[in-house]
C-alpha positions as CSV (number, residue, x, y, z in Angstrom):
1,X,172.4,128.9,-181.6
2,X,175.8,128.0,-182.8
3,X,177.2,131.8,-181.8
4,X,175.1,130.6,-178.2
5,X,177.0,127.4,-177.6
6,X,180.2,129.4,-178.6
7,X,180.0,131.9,-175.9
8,X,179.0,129.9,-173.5
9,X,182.2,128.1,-173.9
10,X,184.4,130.7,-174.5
11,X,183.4,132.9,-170.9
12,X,185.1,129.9,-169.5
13,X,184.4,126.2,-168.6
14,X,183.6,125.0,-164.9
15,X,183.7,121.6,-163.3
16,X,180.2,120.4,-163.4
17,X,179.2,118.1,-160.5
18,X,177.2,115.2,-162.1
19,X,175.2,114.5,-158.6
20,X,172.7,115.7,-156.7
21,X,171.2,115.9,-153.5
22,X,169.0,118.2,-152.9
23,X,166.5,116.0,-154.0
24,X,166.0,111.9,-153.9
25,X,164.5,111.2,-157.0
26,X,166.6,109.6,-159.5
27,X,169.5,107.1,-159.7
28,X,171.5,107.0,-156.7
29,X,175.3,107.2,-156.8
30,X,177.0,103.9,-156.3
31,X,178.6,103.9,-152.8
32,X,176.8,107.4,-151.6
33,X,173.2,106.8,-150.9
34,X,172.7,110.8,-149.9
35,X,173.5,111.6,-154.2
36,X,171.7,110.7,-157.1
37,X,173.1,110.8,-160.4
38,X,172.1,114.6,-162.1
39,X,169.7,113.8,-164.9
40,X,170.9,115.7,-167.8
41,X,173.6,113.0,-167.5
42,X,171.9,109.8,-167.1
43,X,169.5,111.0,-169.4
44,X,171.3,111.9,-172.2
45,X,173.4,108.2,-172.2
46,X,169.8,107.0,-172.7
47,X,170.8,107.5,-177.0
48,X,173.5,104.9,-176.4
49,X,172.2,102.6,-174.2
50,X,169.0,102.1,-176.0
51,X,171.6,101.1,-179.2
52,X,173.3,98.6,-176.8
53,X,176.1,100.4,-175.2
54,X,178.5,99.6,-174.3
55,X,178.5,96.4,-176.4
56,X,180.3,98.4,-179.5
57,X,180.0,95.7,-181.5
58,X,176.2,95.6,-181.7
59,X,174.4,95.8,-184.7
60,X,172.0,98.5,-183.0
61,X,175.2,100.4,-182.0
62,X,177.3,100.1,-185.1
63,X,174.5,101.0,-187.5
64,X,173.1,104.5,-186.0
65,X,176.4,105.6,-183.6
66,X,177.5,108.1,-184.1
67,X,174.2,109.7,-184.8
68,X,174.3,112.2,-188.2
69,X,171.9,114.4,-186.5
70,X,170.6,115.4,-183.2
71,X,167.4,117.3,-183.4
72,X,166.3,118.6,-179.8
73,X,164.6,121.3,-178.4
74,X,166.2,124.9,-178.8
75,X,165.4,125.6,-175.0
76,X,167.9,122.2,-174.0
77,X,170.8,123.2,-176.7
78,X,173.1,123.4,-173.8
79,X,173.0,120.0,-172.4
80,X,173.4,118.4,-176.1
81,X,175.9,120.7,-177.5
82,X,178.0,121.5,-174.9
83,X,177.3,118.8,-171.8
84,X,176.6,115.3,-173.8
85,X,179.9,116.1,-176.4
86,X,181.9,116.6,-172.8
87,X,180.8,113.5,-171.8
88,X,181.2,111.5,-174.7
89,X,184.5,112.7,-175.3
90,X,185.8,111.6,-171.8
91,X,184.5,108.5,-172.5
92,X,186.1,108.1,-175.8
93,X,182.8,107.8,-177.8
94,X,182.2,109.2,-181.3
95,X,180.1,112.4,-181.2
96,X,177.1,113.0,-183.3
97,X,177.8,114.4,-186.5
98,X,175.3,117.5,-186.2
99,X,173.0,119.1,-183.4
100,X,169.7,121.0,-184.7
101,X,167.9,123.1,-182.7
102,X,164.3,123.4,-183.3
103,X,162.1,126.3,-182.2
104,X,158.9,126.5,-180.4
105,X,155.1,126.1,-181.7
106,X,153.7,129.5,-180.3
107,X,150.4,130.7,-179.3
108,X,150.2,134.1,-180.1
109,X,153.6,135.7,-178.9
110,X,153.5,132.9,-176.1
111,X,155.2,129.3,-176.2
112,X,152.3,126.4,-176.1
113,X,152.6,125.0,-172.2
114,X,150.0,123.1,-170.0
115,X,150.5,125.2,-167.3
116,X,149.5,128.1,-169.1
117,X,146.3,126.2,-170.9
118,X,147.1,127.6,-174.1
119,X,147.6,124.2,-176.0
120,X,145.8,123.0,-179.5
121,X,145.8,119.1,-178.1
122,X,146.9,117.0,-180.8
123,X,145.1,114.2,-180.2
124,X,142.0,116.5,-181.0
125,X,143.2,117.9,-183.7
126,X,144.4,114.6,-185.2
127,X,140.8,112.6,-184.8
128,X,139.6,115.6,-186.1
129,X,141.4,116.2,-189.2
130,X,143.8,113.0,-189.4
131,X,147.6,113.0,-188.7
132,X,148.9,113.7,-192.1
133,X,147.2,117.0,-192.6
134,X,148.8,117.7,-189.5
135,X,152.1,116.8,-190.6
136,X,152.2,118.6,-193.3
137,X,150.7,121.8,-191.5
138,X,153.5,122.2,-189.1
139,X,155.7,121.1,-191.7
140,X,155.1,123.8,-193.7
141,X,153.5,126.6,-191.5
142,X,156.9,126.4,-189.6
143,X,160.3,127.4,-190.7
144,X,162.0,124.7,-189.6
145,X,164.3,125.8,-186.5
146,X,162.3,129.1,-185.7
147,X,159.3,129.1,-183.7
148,X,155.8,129.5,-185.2
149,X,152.4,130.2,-184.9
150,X,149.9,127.9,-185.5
151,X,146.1,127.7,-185.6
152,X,143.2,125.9,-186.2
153,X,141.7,128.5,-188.9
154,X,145.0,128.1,-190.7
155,X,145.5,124.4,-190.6
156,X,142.0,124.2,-192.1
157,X,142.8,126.6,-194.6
158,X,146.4,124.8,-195.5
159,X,144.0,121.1,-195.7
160,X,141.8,122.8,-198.3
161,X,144.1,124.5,-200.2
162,X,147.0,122.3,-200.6
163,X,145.9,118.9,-200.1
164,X,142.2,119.1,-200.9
165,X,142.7,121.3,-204.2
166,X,145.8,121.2,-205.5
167,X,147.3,117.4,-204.8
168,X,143.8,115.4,-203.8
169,X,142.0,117.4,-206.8
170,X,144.8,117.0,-209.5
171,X,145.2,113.0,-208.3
172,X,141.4,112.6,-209.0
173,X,140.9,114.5,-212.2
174,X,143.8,113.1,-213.5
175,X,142.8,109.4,-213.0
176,X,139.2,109.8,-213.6
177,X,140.0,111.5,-217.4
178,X,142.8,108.6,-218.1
179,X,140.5,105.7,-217.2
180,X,137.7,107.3,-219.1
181,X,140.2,107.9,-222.5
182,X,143.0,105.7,-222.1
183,X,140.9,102.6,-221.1
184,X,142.5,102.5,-217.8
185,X,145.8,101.9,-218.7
186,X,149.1,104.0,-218.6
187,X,149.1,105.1,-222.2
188,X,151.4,103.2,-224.0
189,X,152.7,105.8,-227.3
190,X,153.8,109.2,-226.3
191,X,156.2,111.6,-227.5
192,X,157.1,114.7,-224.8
193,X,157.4,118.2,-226.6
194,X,159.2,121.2,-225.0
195,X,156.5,121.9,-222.3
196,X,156.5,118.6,-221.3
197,X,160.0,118.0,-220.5
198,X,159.8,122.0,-218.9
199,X,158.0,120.6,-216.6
200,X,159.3,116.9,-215.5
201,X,162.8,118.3,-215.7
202,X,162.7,120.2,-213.1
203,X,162.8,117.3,-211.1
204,X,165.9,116.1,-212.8
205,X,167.7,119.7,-212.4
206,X,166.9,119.8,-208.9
207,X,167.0,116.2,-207.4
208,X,171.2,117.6,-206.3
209,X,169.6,120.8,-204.8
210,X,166.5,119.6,-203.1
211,X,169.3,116.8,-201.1
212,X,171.5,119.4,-200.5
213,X,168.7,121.5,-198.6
214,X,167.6,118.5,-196.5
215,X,170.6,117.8,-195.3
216,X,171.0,121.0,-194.2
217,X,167.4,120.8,-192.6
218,X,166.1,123.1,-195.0
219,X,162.8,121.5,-195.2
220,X,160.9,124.5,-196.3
221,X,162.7,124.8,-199.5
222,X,161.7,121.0,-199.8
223,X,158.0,121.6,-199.1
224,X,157.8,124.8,-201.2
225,X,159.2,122.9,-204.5
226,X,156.6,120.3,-203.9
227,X,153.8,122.5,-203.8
228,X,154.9,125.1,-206.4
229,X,155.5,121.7,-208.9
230,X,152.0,120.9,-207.7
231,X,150.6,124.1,-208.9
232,X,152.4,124.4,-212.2
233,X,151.0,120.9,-212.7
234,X,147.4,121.8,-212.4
235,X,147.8,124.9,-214.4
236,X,149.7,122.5,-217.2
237,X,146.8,120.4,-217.7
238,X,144.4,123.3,-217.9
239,X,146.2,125.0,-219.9
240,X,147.0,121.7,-222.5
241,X,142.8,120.9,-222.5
242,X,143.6,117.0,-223.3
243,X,140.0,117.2,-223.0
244,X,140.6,118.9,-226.3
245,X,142.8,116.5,-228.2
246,X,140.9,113.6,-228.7
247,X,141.5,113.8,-232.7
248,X,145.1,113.7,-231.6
249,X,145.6,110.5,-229.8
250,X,149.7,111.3,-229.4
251,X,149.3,114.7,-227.5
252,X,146.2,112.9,-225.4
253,X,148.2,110.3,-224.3
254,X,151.7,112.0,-223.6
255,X,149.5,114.8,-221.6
256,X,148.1,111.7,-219.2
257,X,151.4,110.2,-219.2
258,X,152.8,113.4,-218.3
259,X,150.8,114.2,-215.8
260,X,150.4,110.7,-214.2
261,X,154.4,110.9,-213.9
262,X,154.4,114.2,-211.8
263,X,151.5,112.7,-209.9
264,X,153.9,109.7,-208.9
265,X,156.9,112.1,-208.3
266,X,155.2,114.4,-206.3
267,X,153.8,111.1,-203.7
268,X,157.3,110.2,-203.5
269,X,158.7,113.5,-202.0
270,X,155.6,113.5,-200.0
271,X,155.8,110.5,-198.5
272,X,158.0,111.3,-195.7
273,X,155.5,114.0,-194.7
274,X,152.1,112.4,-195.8
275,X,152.9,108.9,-195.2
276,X,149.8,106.8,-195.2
277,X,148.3,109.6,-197.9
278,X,151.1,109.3,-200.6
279,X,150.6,105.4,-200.1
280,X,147.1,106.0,-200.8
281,X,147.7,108.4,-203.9
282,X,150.2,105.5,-205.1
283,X,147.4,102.7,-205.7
284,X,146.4,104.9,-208.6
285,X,149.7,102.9,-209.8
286,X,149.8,100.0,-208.0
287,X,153.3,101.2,-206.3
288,X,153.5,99.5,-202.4
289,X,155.4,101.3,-199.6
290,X,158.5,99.4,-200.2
291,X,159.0,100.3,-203.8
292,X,159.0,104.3,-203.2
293,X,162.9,105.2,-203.9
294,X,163.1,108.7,-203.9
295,X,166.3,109.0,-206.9
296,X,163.3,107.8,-209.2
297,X,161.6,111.2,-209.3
298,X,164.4,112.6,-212.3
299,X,163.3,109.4,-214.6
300,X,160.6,111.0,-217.0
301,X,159.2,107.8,-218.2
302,X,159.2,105.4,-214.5
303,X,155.8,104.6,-215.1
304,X,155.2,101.4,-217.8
305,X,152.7,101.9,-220.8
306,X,149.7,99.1,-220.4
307,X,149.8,99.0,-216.7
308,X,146.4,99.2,-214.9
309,X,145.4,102.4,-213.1
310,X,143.4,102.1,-210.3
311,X,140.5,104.6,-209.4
312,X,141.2,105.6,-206.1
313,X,139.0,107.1,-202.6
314,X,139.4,110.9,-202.4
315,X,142.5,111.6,-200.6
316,X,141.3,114.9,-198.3
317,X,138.1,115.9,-197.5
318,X,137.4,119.7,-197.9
319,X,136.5,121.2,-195.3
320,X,133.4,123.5,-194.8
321,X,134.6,126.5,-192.7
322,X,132.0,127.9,-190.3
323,X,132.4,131.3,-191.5
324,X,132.0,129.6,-195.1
């Protein structure tokens, strides 16, 4: 898209006319009642005026001008990278620090359109399976600025696998065994070995990377390490059997501990995706909304020994395929 916006401009720039009047609708031109102002300019100065433009001074305007990304539509790059920079610059505005083009959600070979009927409506699908799943279905089913496929099998499959069994599951197994052994308290003596500290410093190692991709829109990569720290997770408490170490009340405890502190990371770096689900997954701890800070996922021991944990509702209902 950048090699796009590059061509374009390099084949040579033309005055572009910023009326209309081949048509009446719109905002007519000050002195010229036969014009109306061409929409891909009034439109686009609706980013500034909704901050409070041209009051510079504005709070609203000050705190998110210029803008430090521009995500749009890969089908309207034009307007946003070439246009809207043209126009800010002539008016001496700052220009946003980045423009991301995303792609399109496809059915088939074929762009989703009304006009074409070939839409999943995501009203449905949300009353049906709840926004989050949703979210986090696109989220990751799409490589973020390409288009992608999408469809209903898969987003069921994707609600089962990954939030069902492998975050929901490990939240509730995880809970129920430390409020059955550890009196439902965070345990308060533990002592991480070498495959405990494997495991939560990966975090810590990675907290520079995983920034670094987001900020280059690289939310795949985030997505992935979620899932794949989700996974190594569940297999760590299989393969430790704290169900087994009840003679040794050290290992029990720093297992729970250890496992409770992943579960806590992990809702944190989903929380952007899963909202309202990570702040469910977080009562386990008693952590409100305003209390997620995301630099706290490289601390190995956040979470203070005595401190109640909560049972909690299950977090995702599996879902019973038809073909099942």
């Amino acid at each position: 898209r950048k090699n796009e916006v590059i061509s374009f401009v390099k084949s040579g720039l033309k005055d572009l006319s910023i009326s209309r009047k081949s048509f009446s609708w719109g905002i007519k031109v000050p002195n010229n009642s036969q014009h109306v102002i061409y929409v891909w300019l009034d439109a686009l100065t609706n980013y500034i005026s909704a901050l409070n433009f041209p009051n510079k001074s504005d709070k609203m305007f000050k705190t998110f001008w210029p803008a430090s990304l521009h995500l749009i539509g890969k089908d309207i790059l034009r307007f946003h990278a070439v246009y809207w920079p043209a126009f800010l610059l002539a008016a001496k505005i700052p220009l946003p620090e980045k423009v991301y083009g995303h792609g399109w959600i496809l059915d088939g070979d074929e762009k989703m359109s009304k006009s074409k009927g070939n839409i999943l409506d995501p009203i449905e699908i949300i009353n049906q399976y709840g926004l989050d799943p949703l979210r986090y279905y696109l989220i990751k089913e799409v490589s973020f600025g390409n288009d992608g496929n999408i469809s209903q099998s898969r987003l069921e499959d994707c609600i089962n696998s990954d939030l069902a069994n492998n975050f929901g599951n490990l939240c509730q197994r995880v809970t129920a065994f430390a409020i059955k052994n550890c009196d439902g308290k965070i345990p308060n003596k533990i002592k991480f070995n070498e495959e405990d500290l494997k495991l939560l410093d990966k975090f810590k190692m990675n907290i520079n990377l995983i920034r670094d991709k987001i900020d280059n829109q690289d939310i795949n990569f985030y997505i992935d390490f979620v899932v794949n720290m989700l996974f190594e997770t569940n297999k760590y408490f299989n393969d430790q059997e704290p169900w087994n170490k009840k003679d040794n009340t050290l290992r029990l405890n720093t297992i729970i501990y250890t496992t409770l502190e992943i579960v806590r990371k992990v809702s944190y770096m989903l929380y952007p995706i899963i909202p309202q689900s990570s702040i469910n997954a977080l009562k386990i701890f008693s952590i409100k909304e305003k209390e997620i800070e995301f630099s706290s996922i490289e601390i190995h021991n956040f979470l203070k020994g005595g401190d109640k944990i909560d049972k909690i509702d299950i977090l995702f209902k599996k879902i019973e395929k038809k073909n099942d």
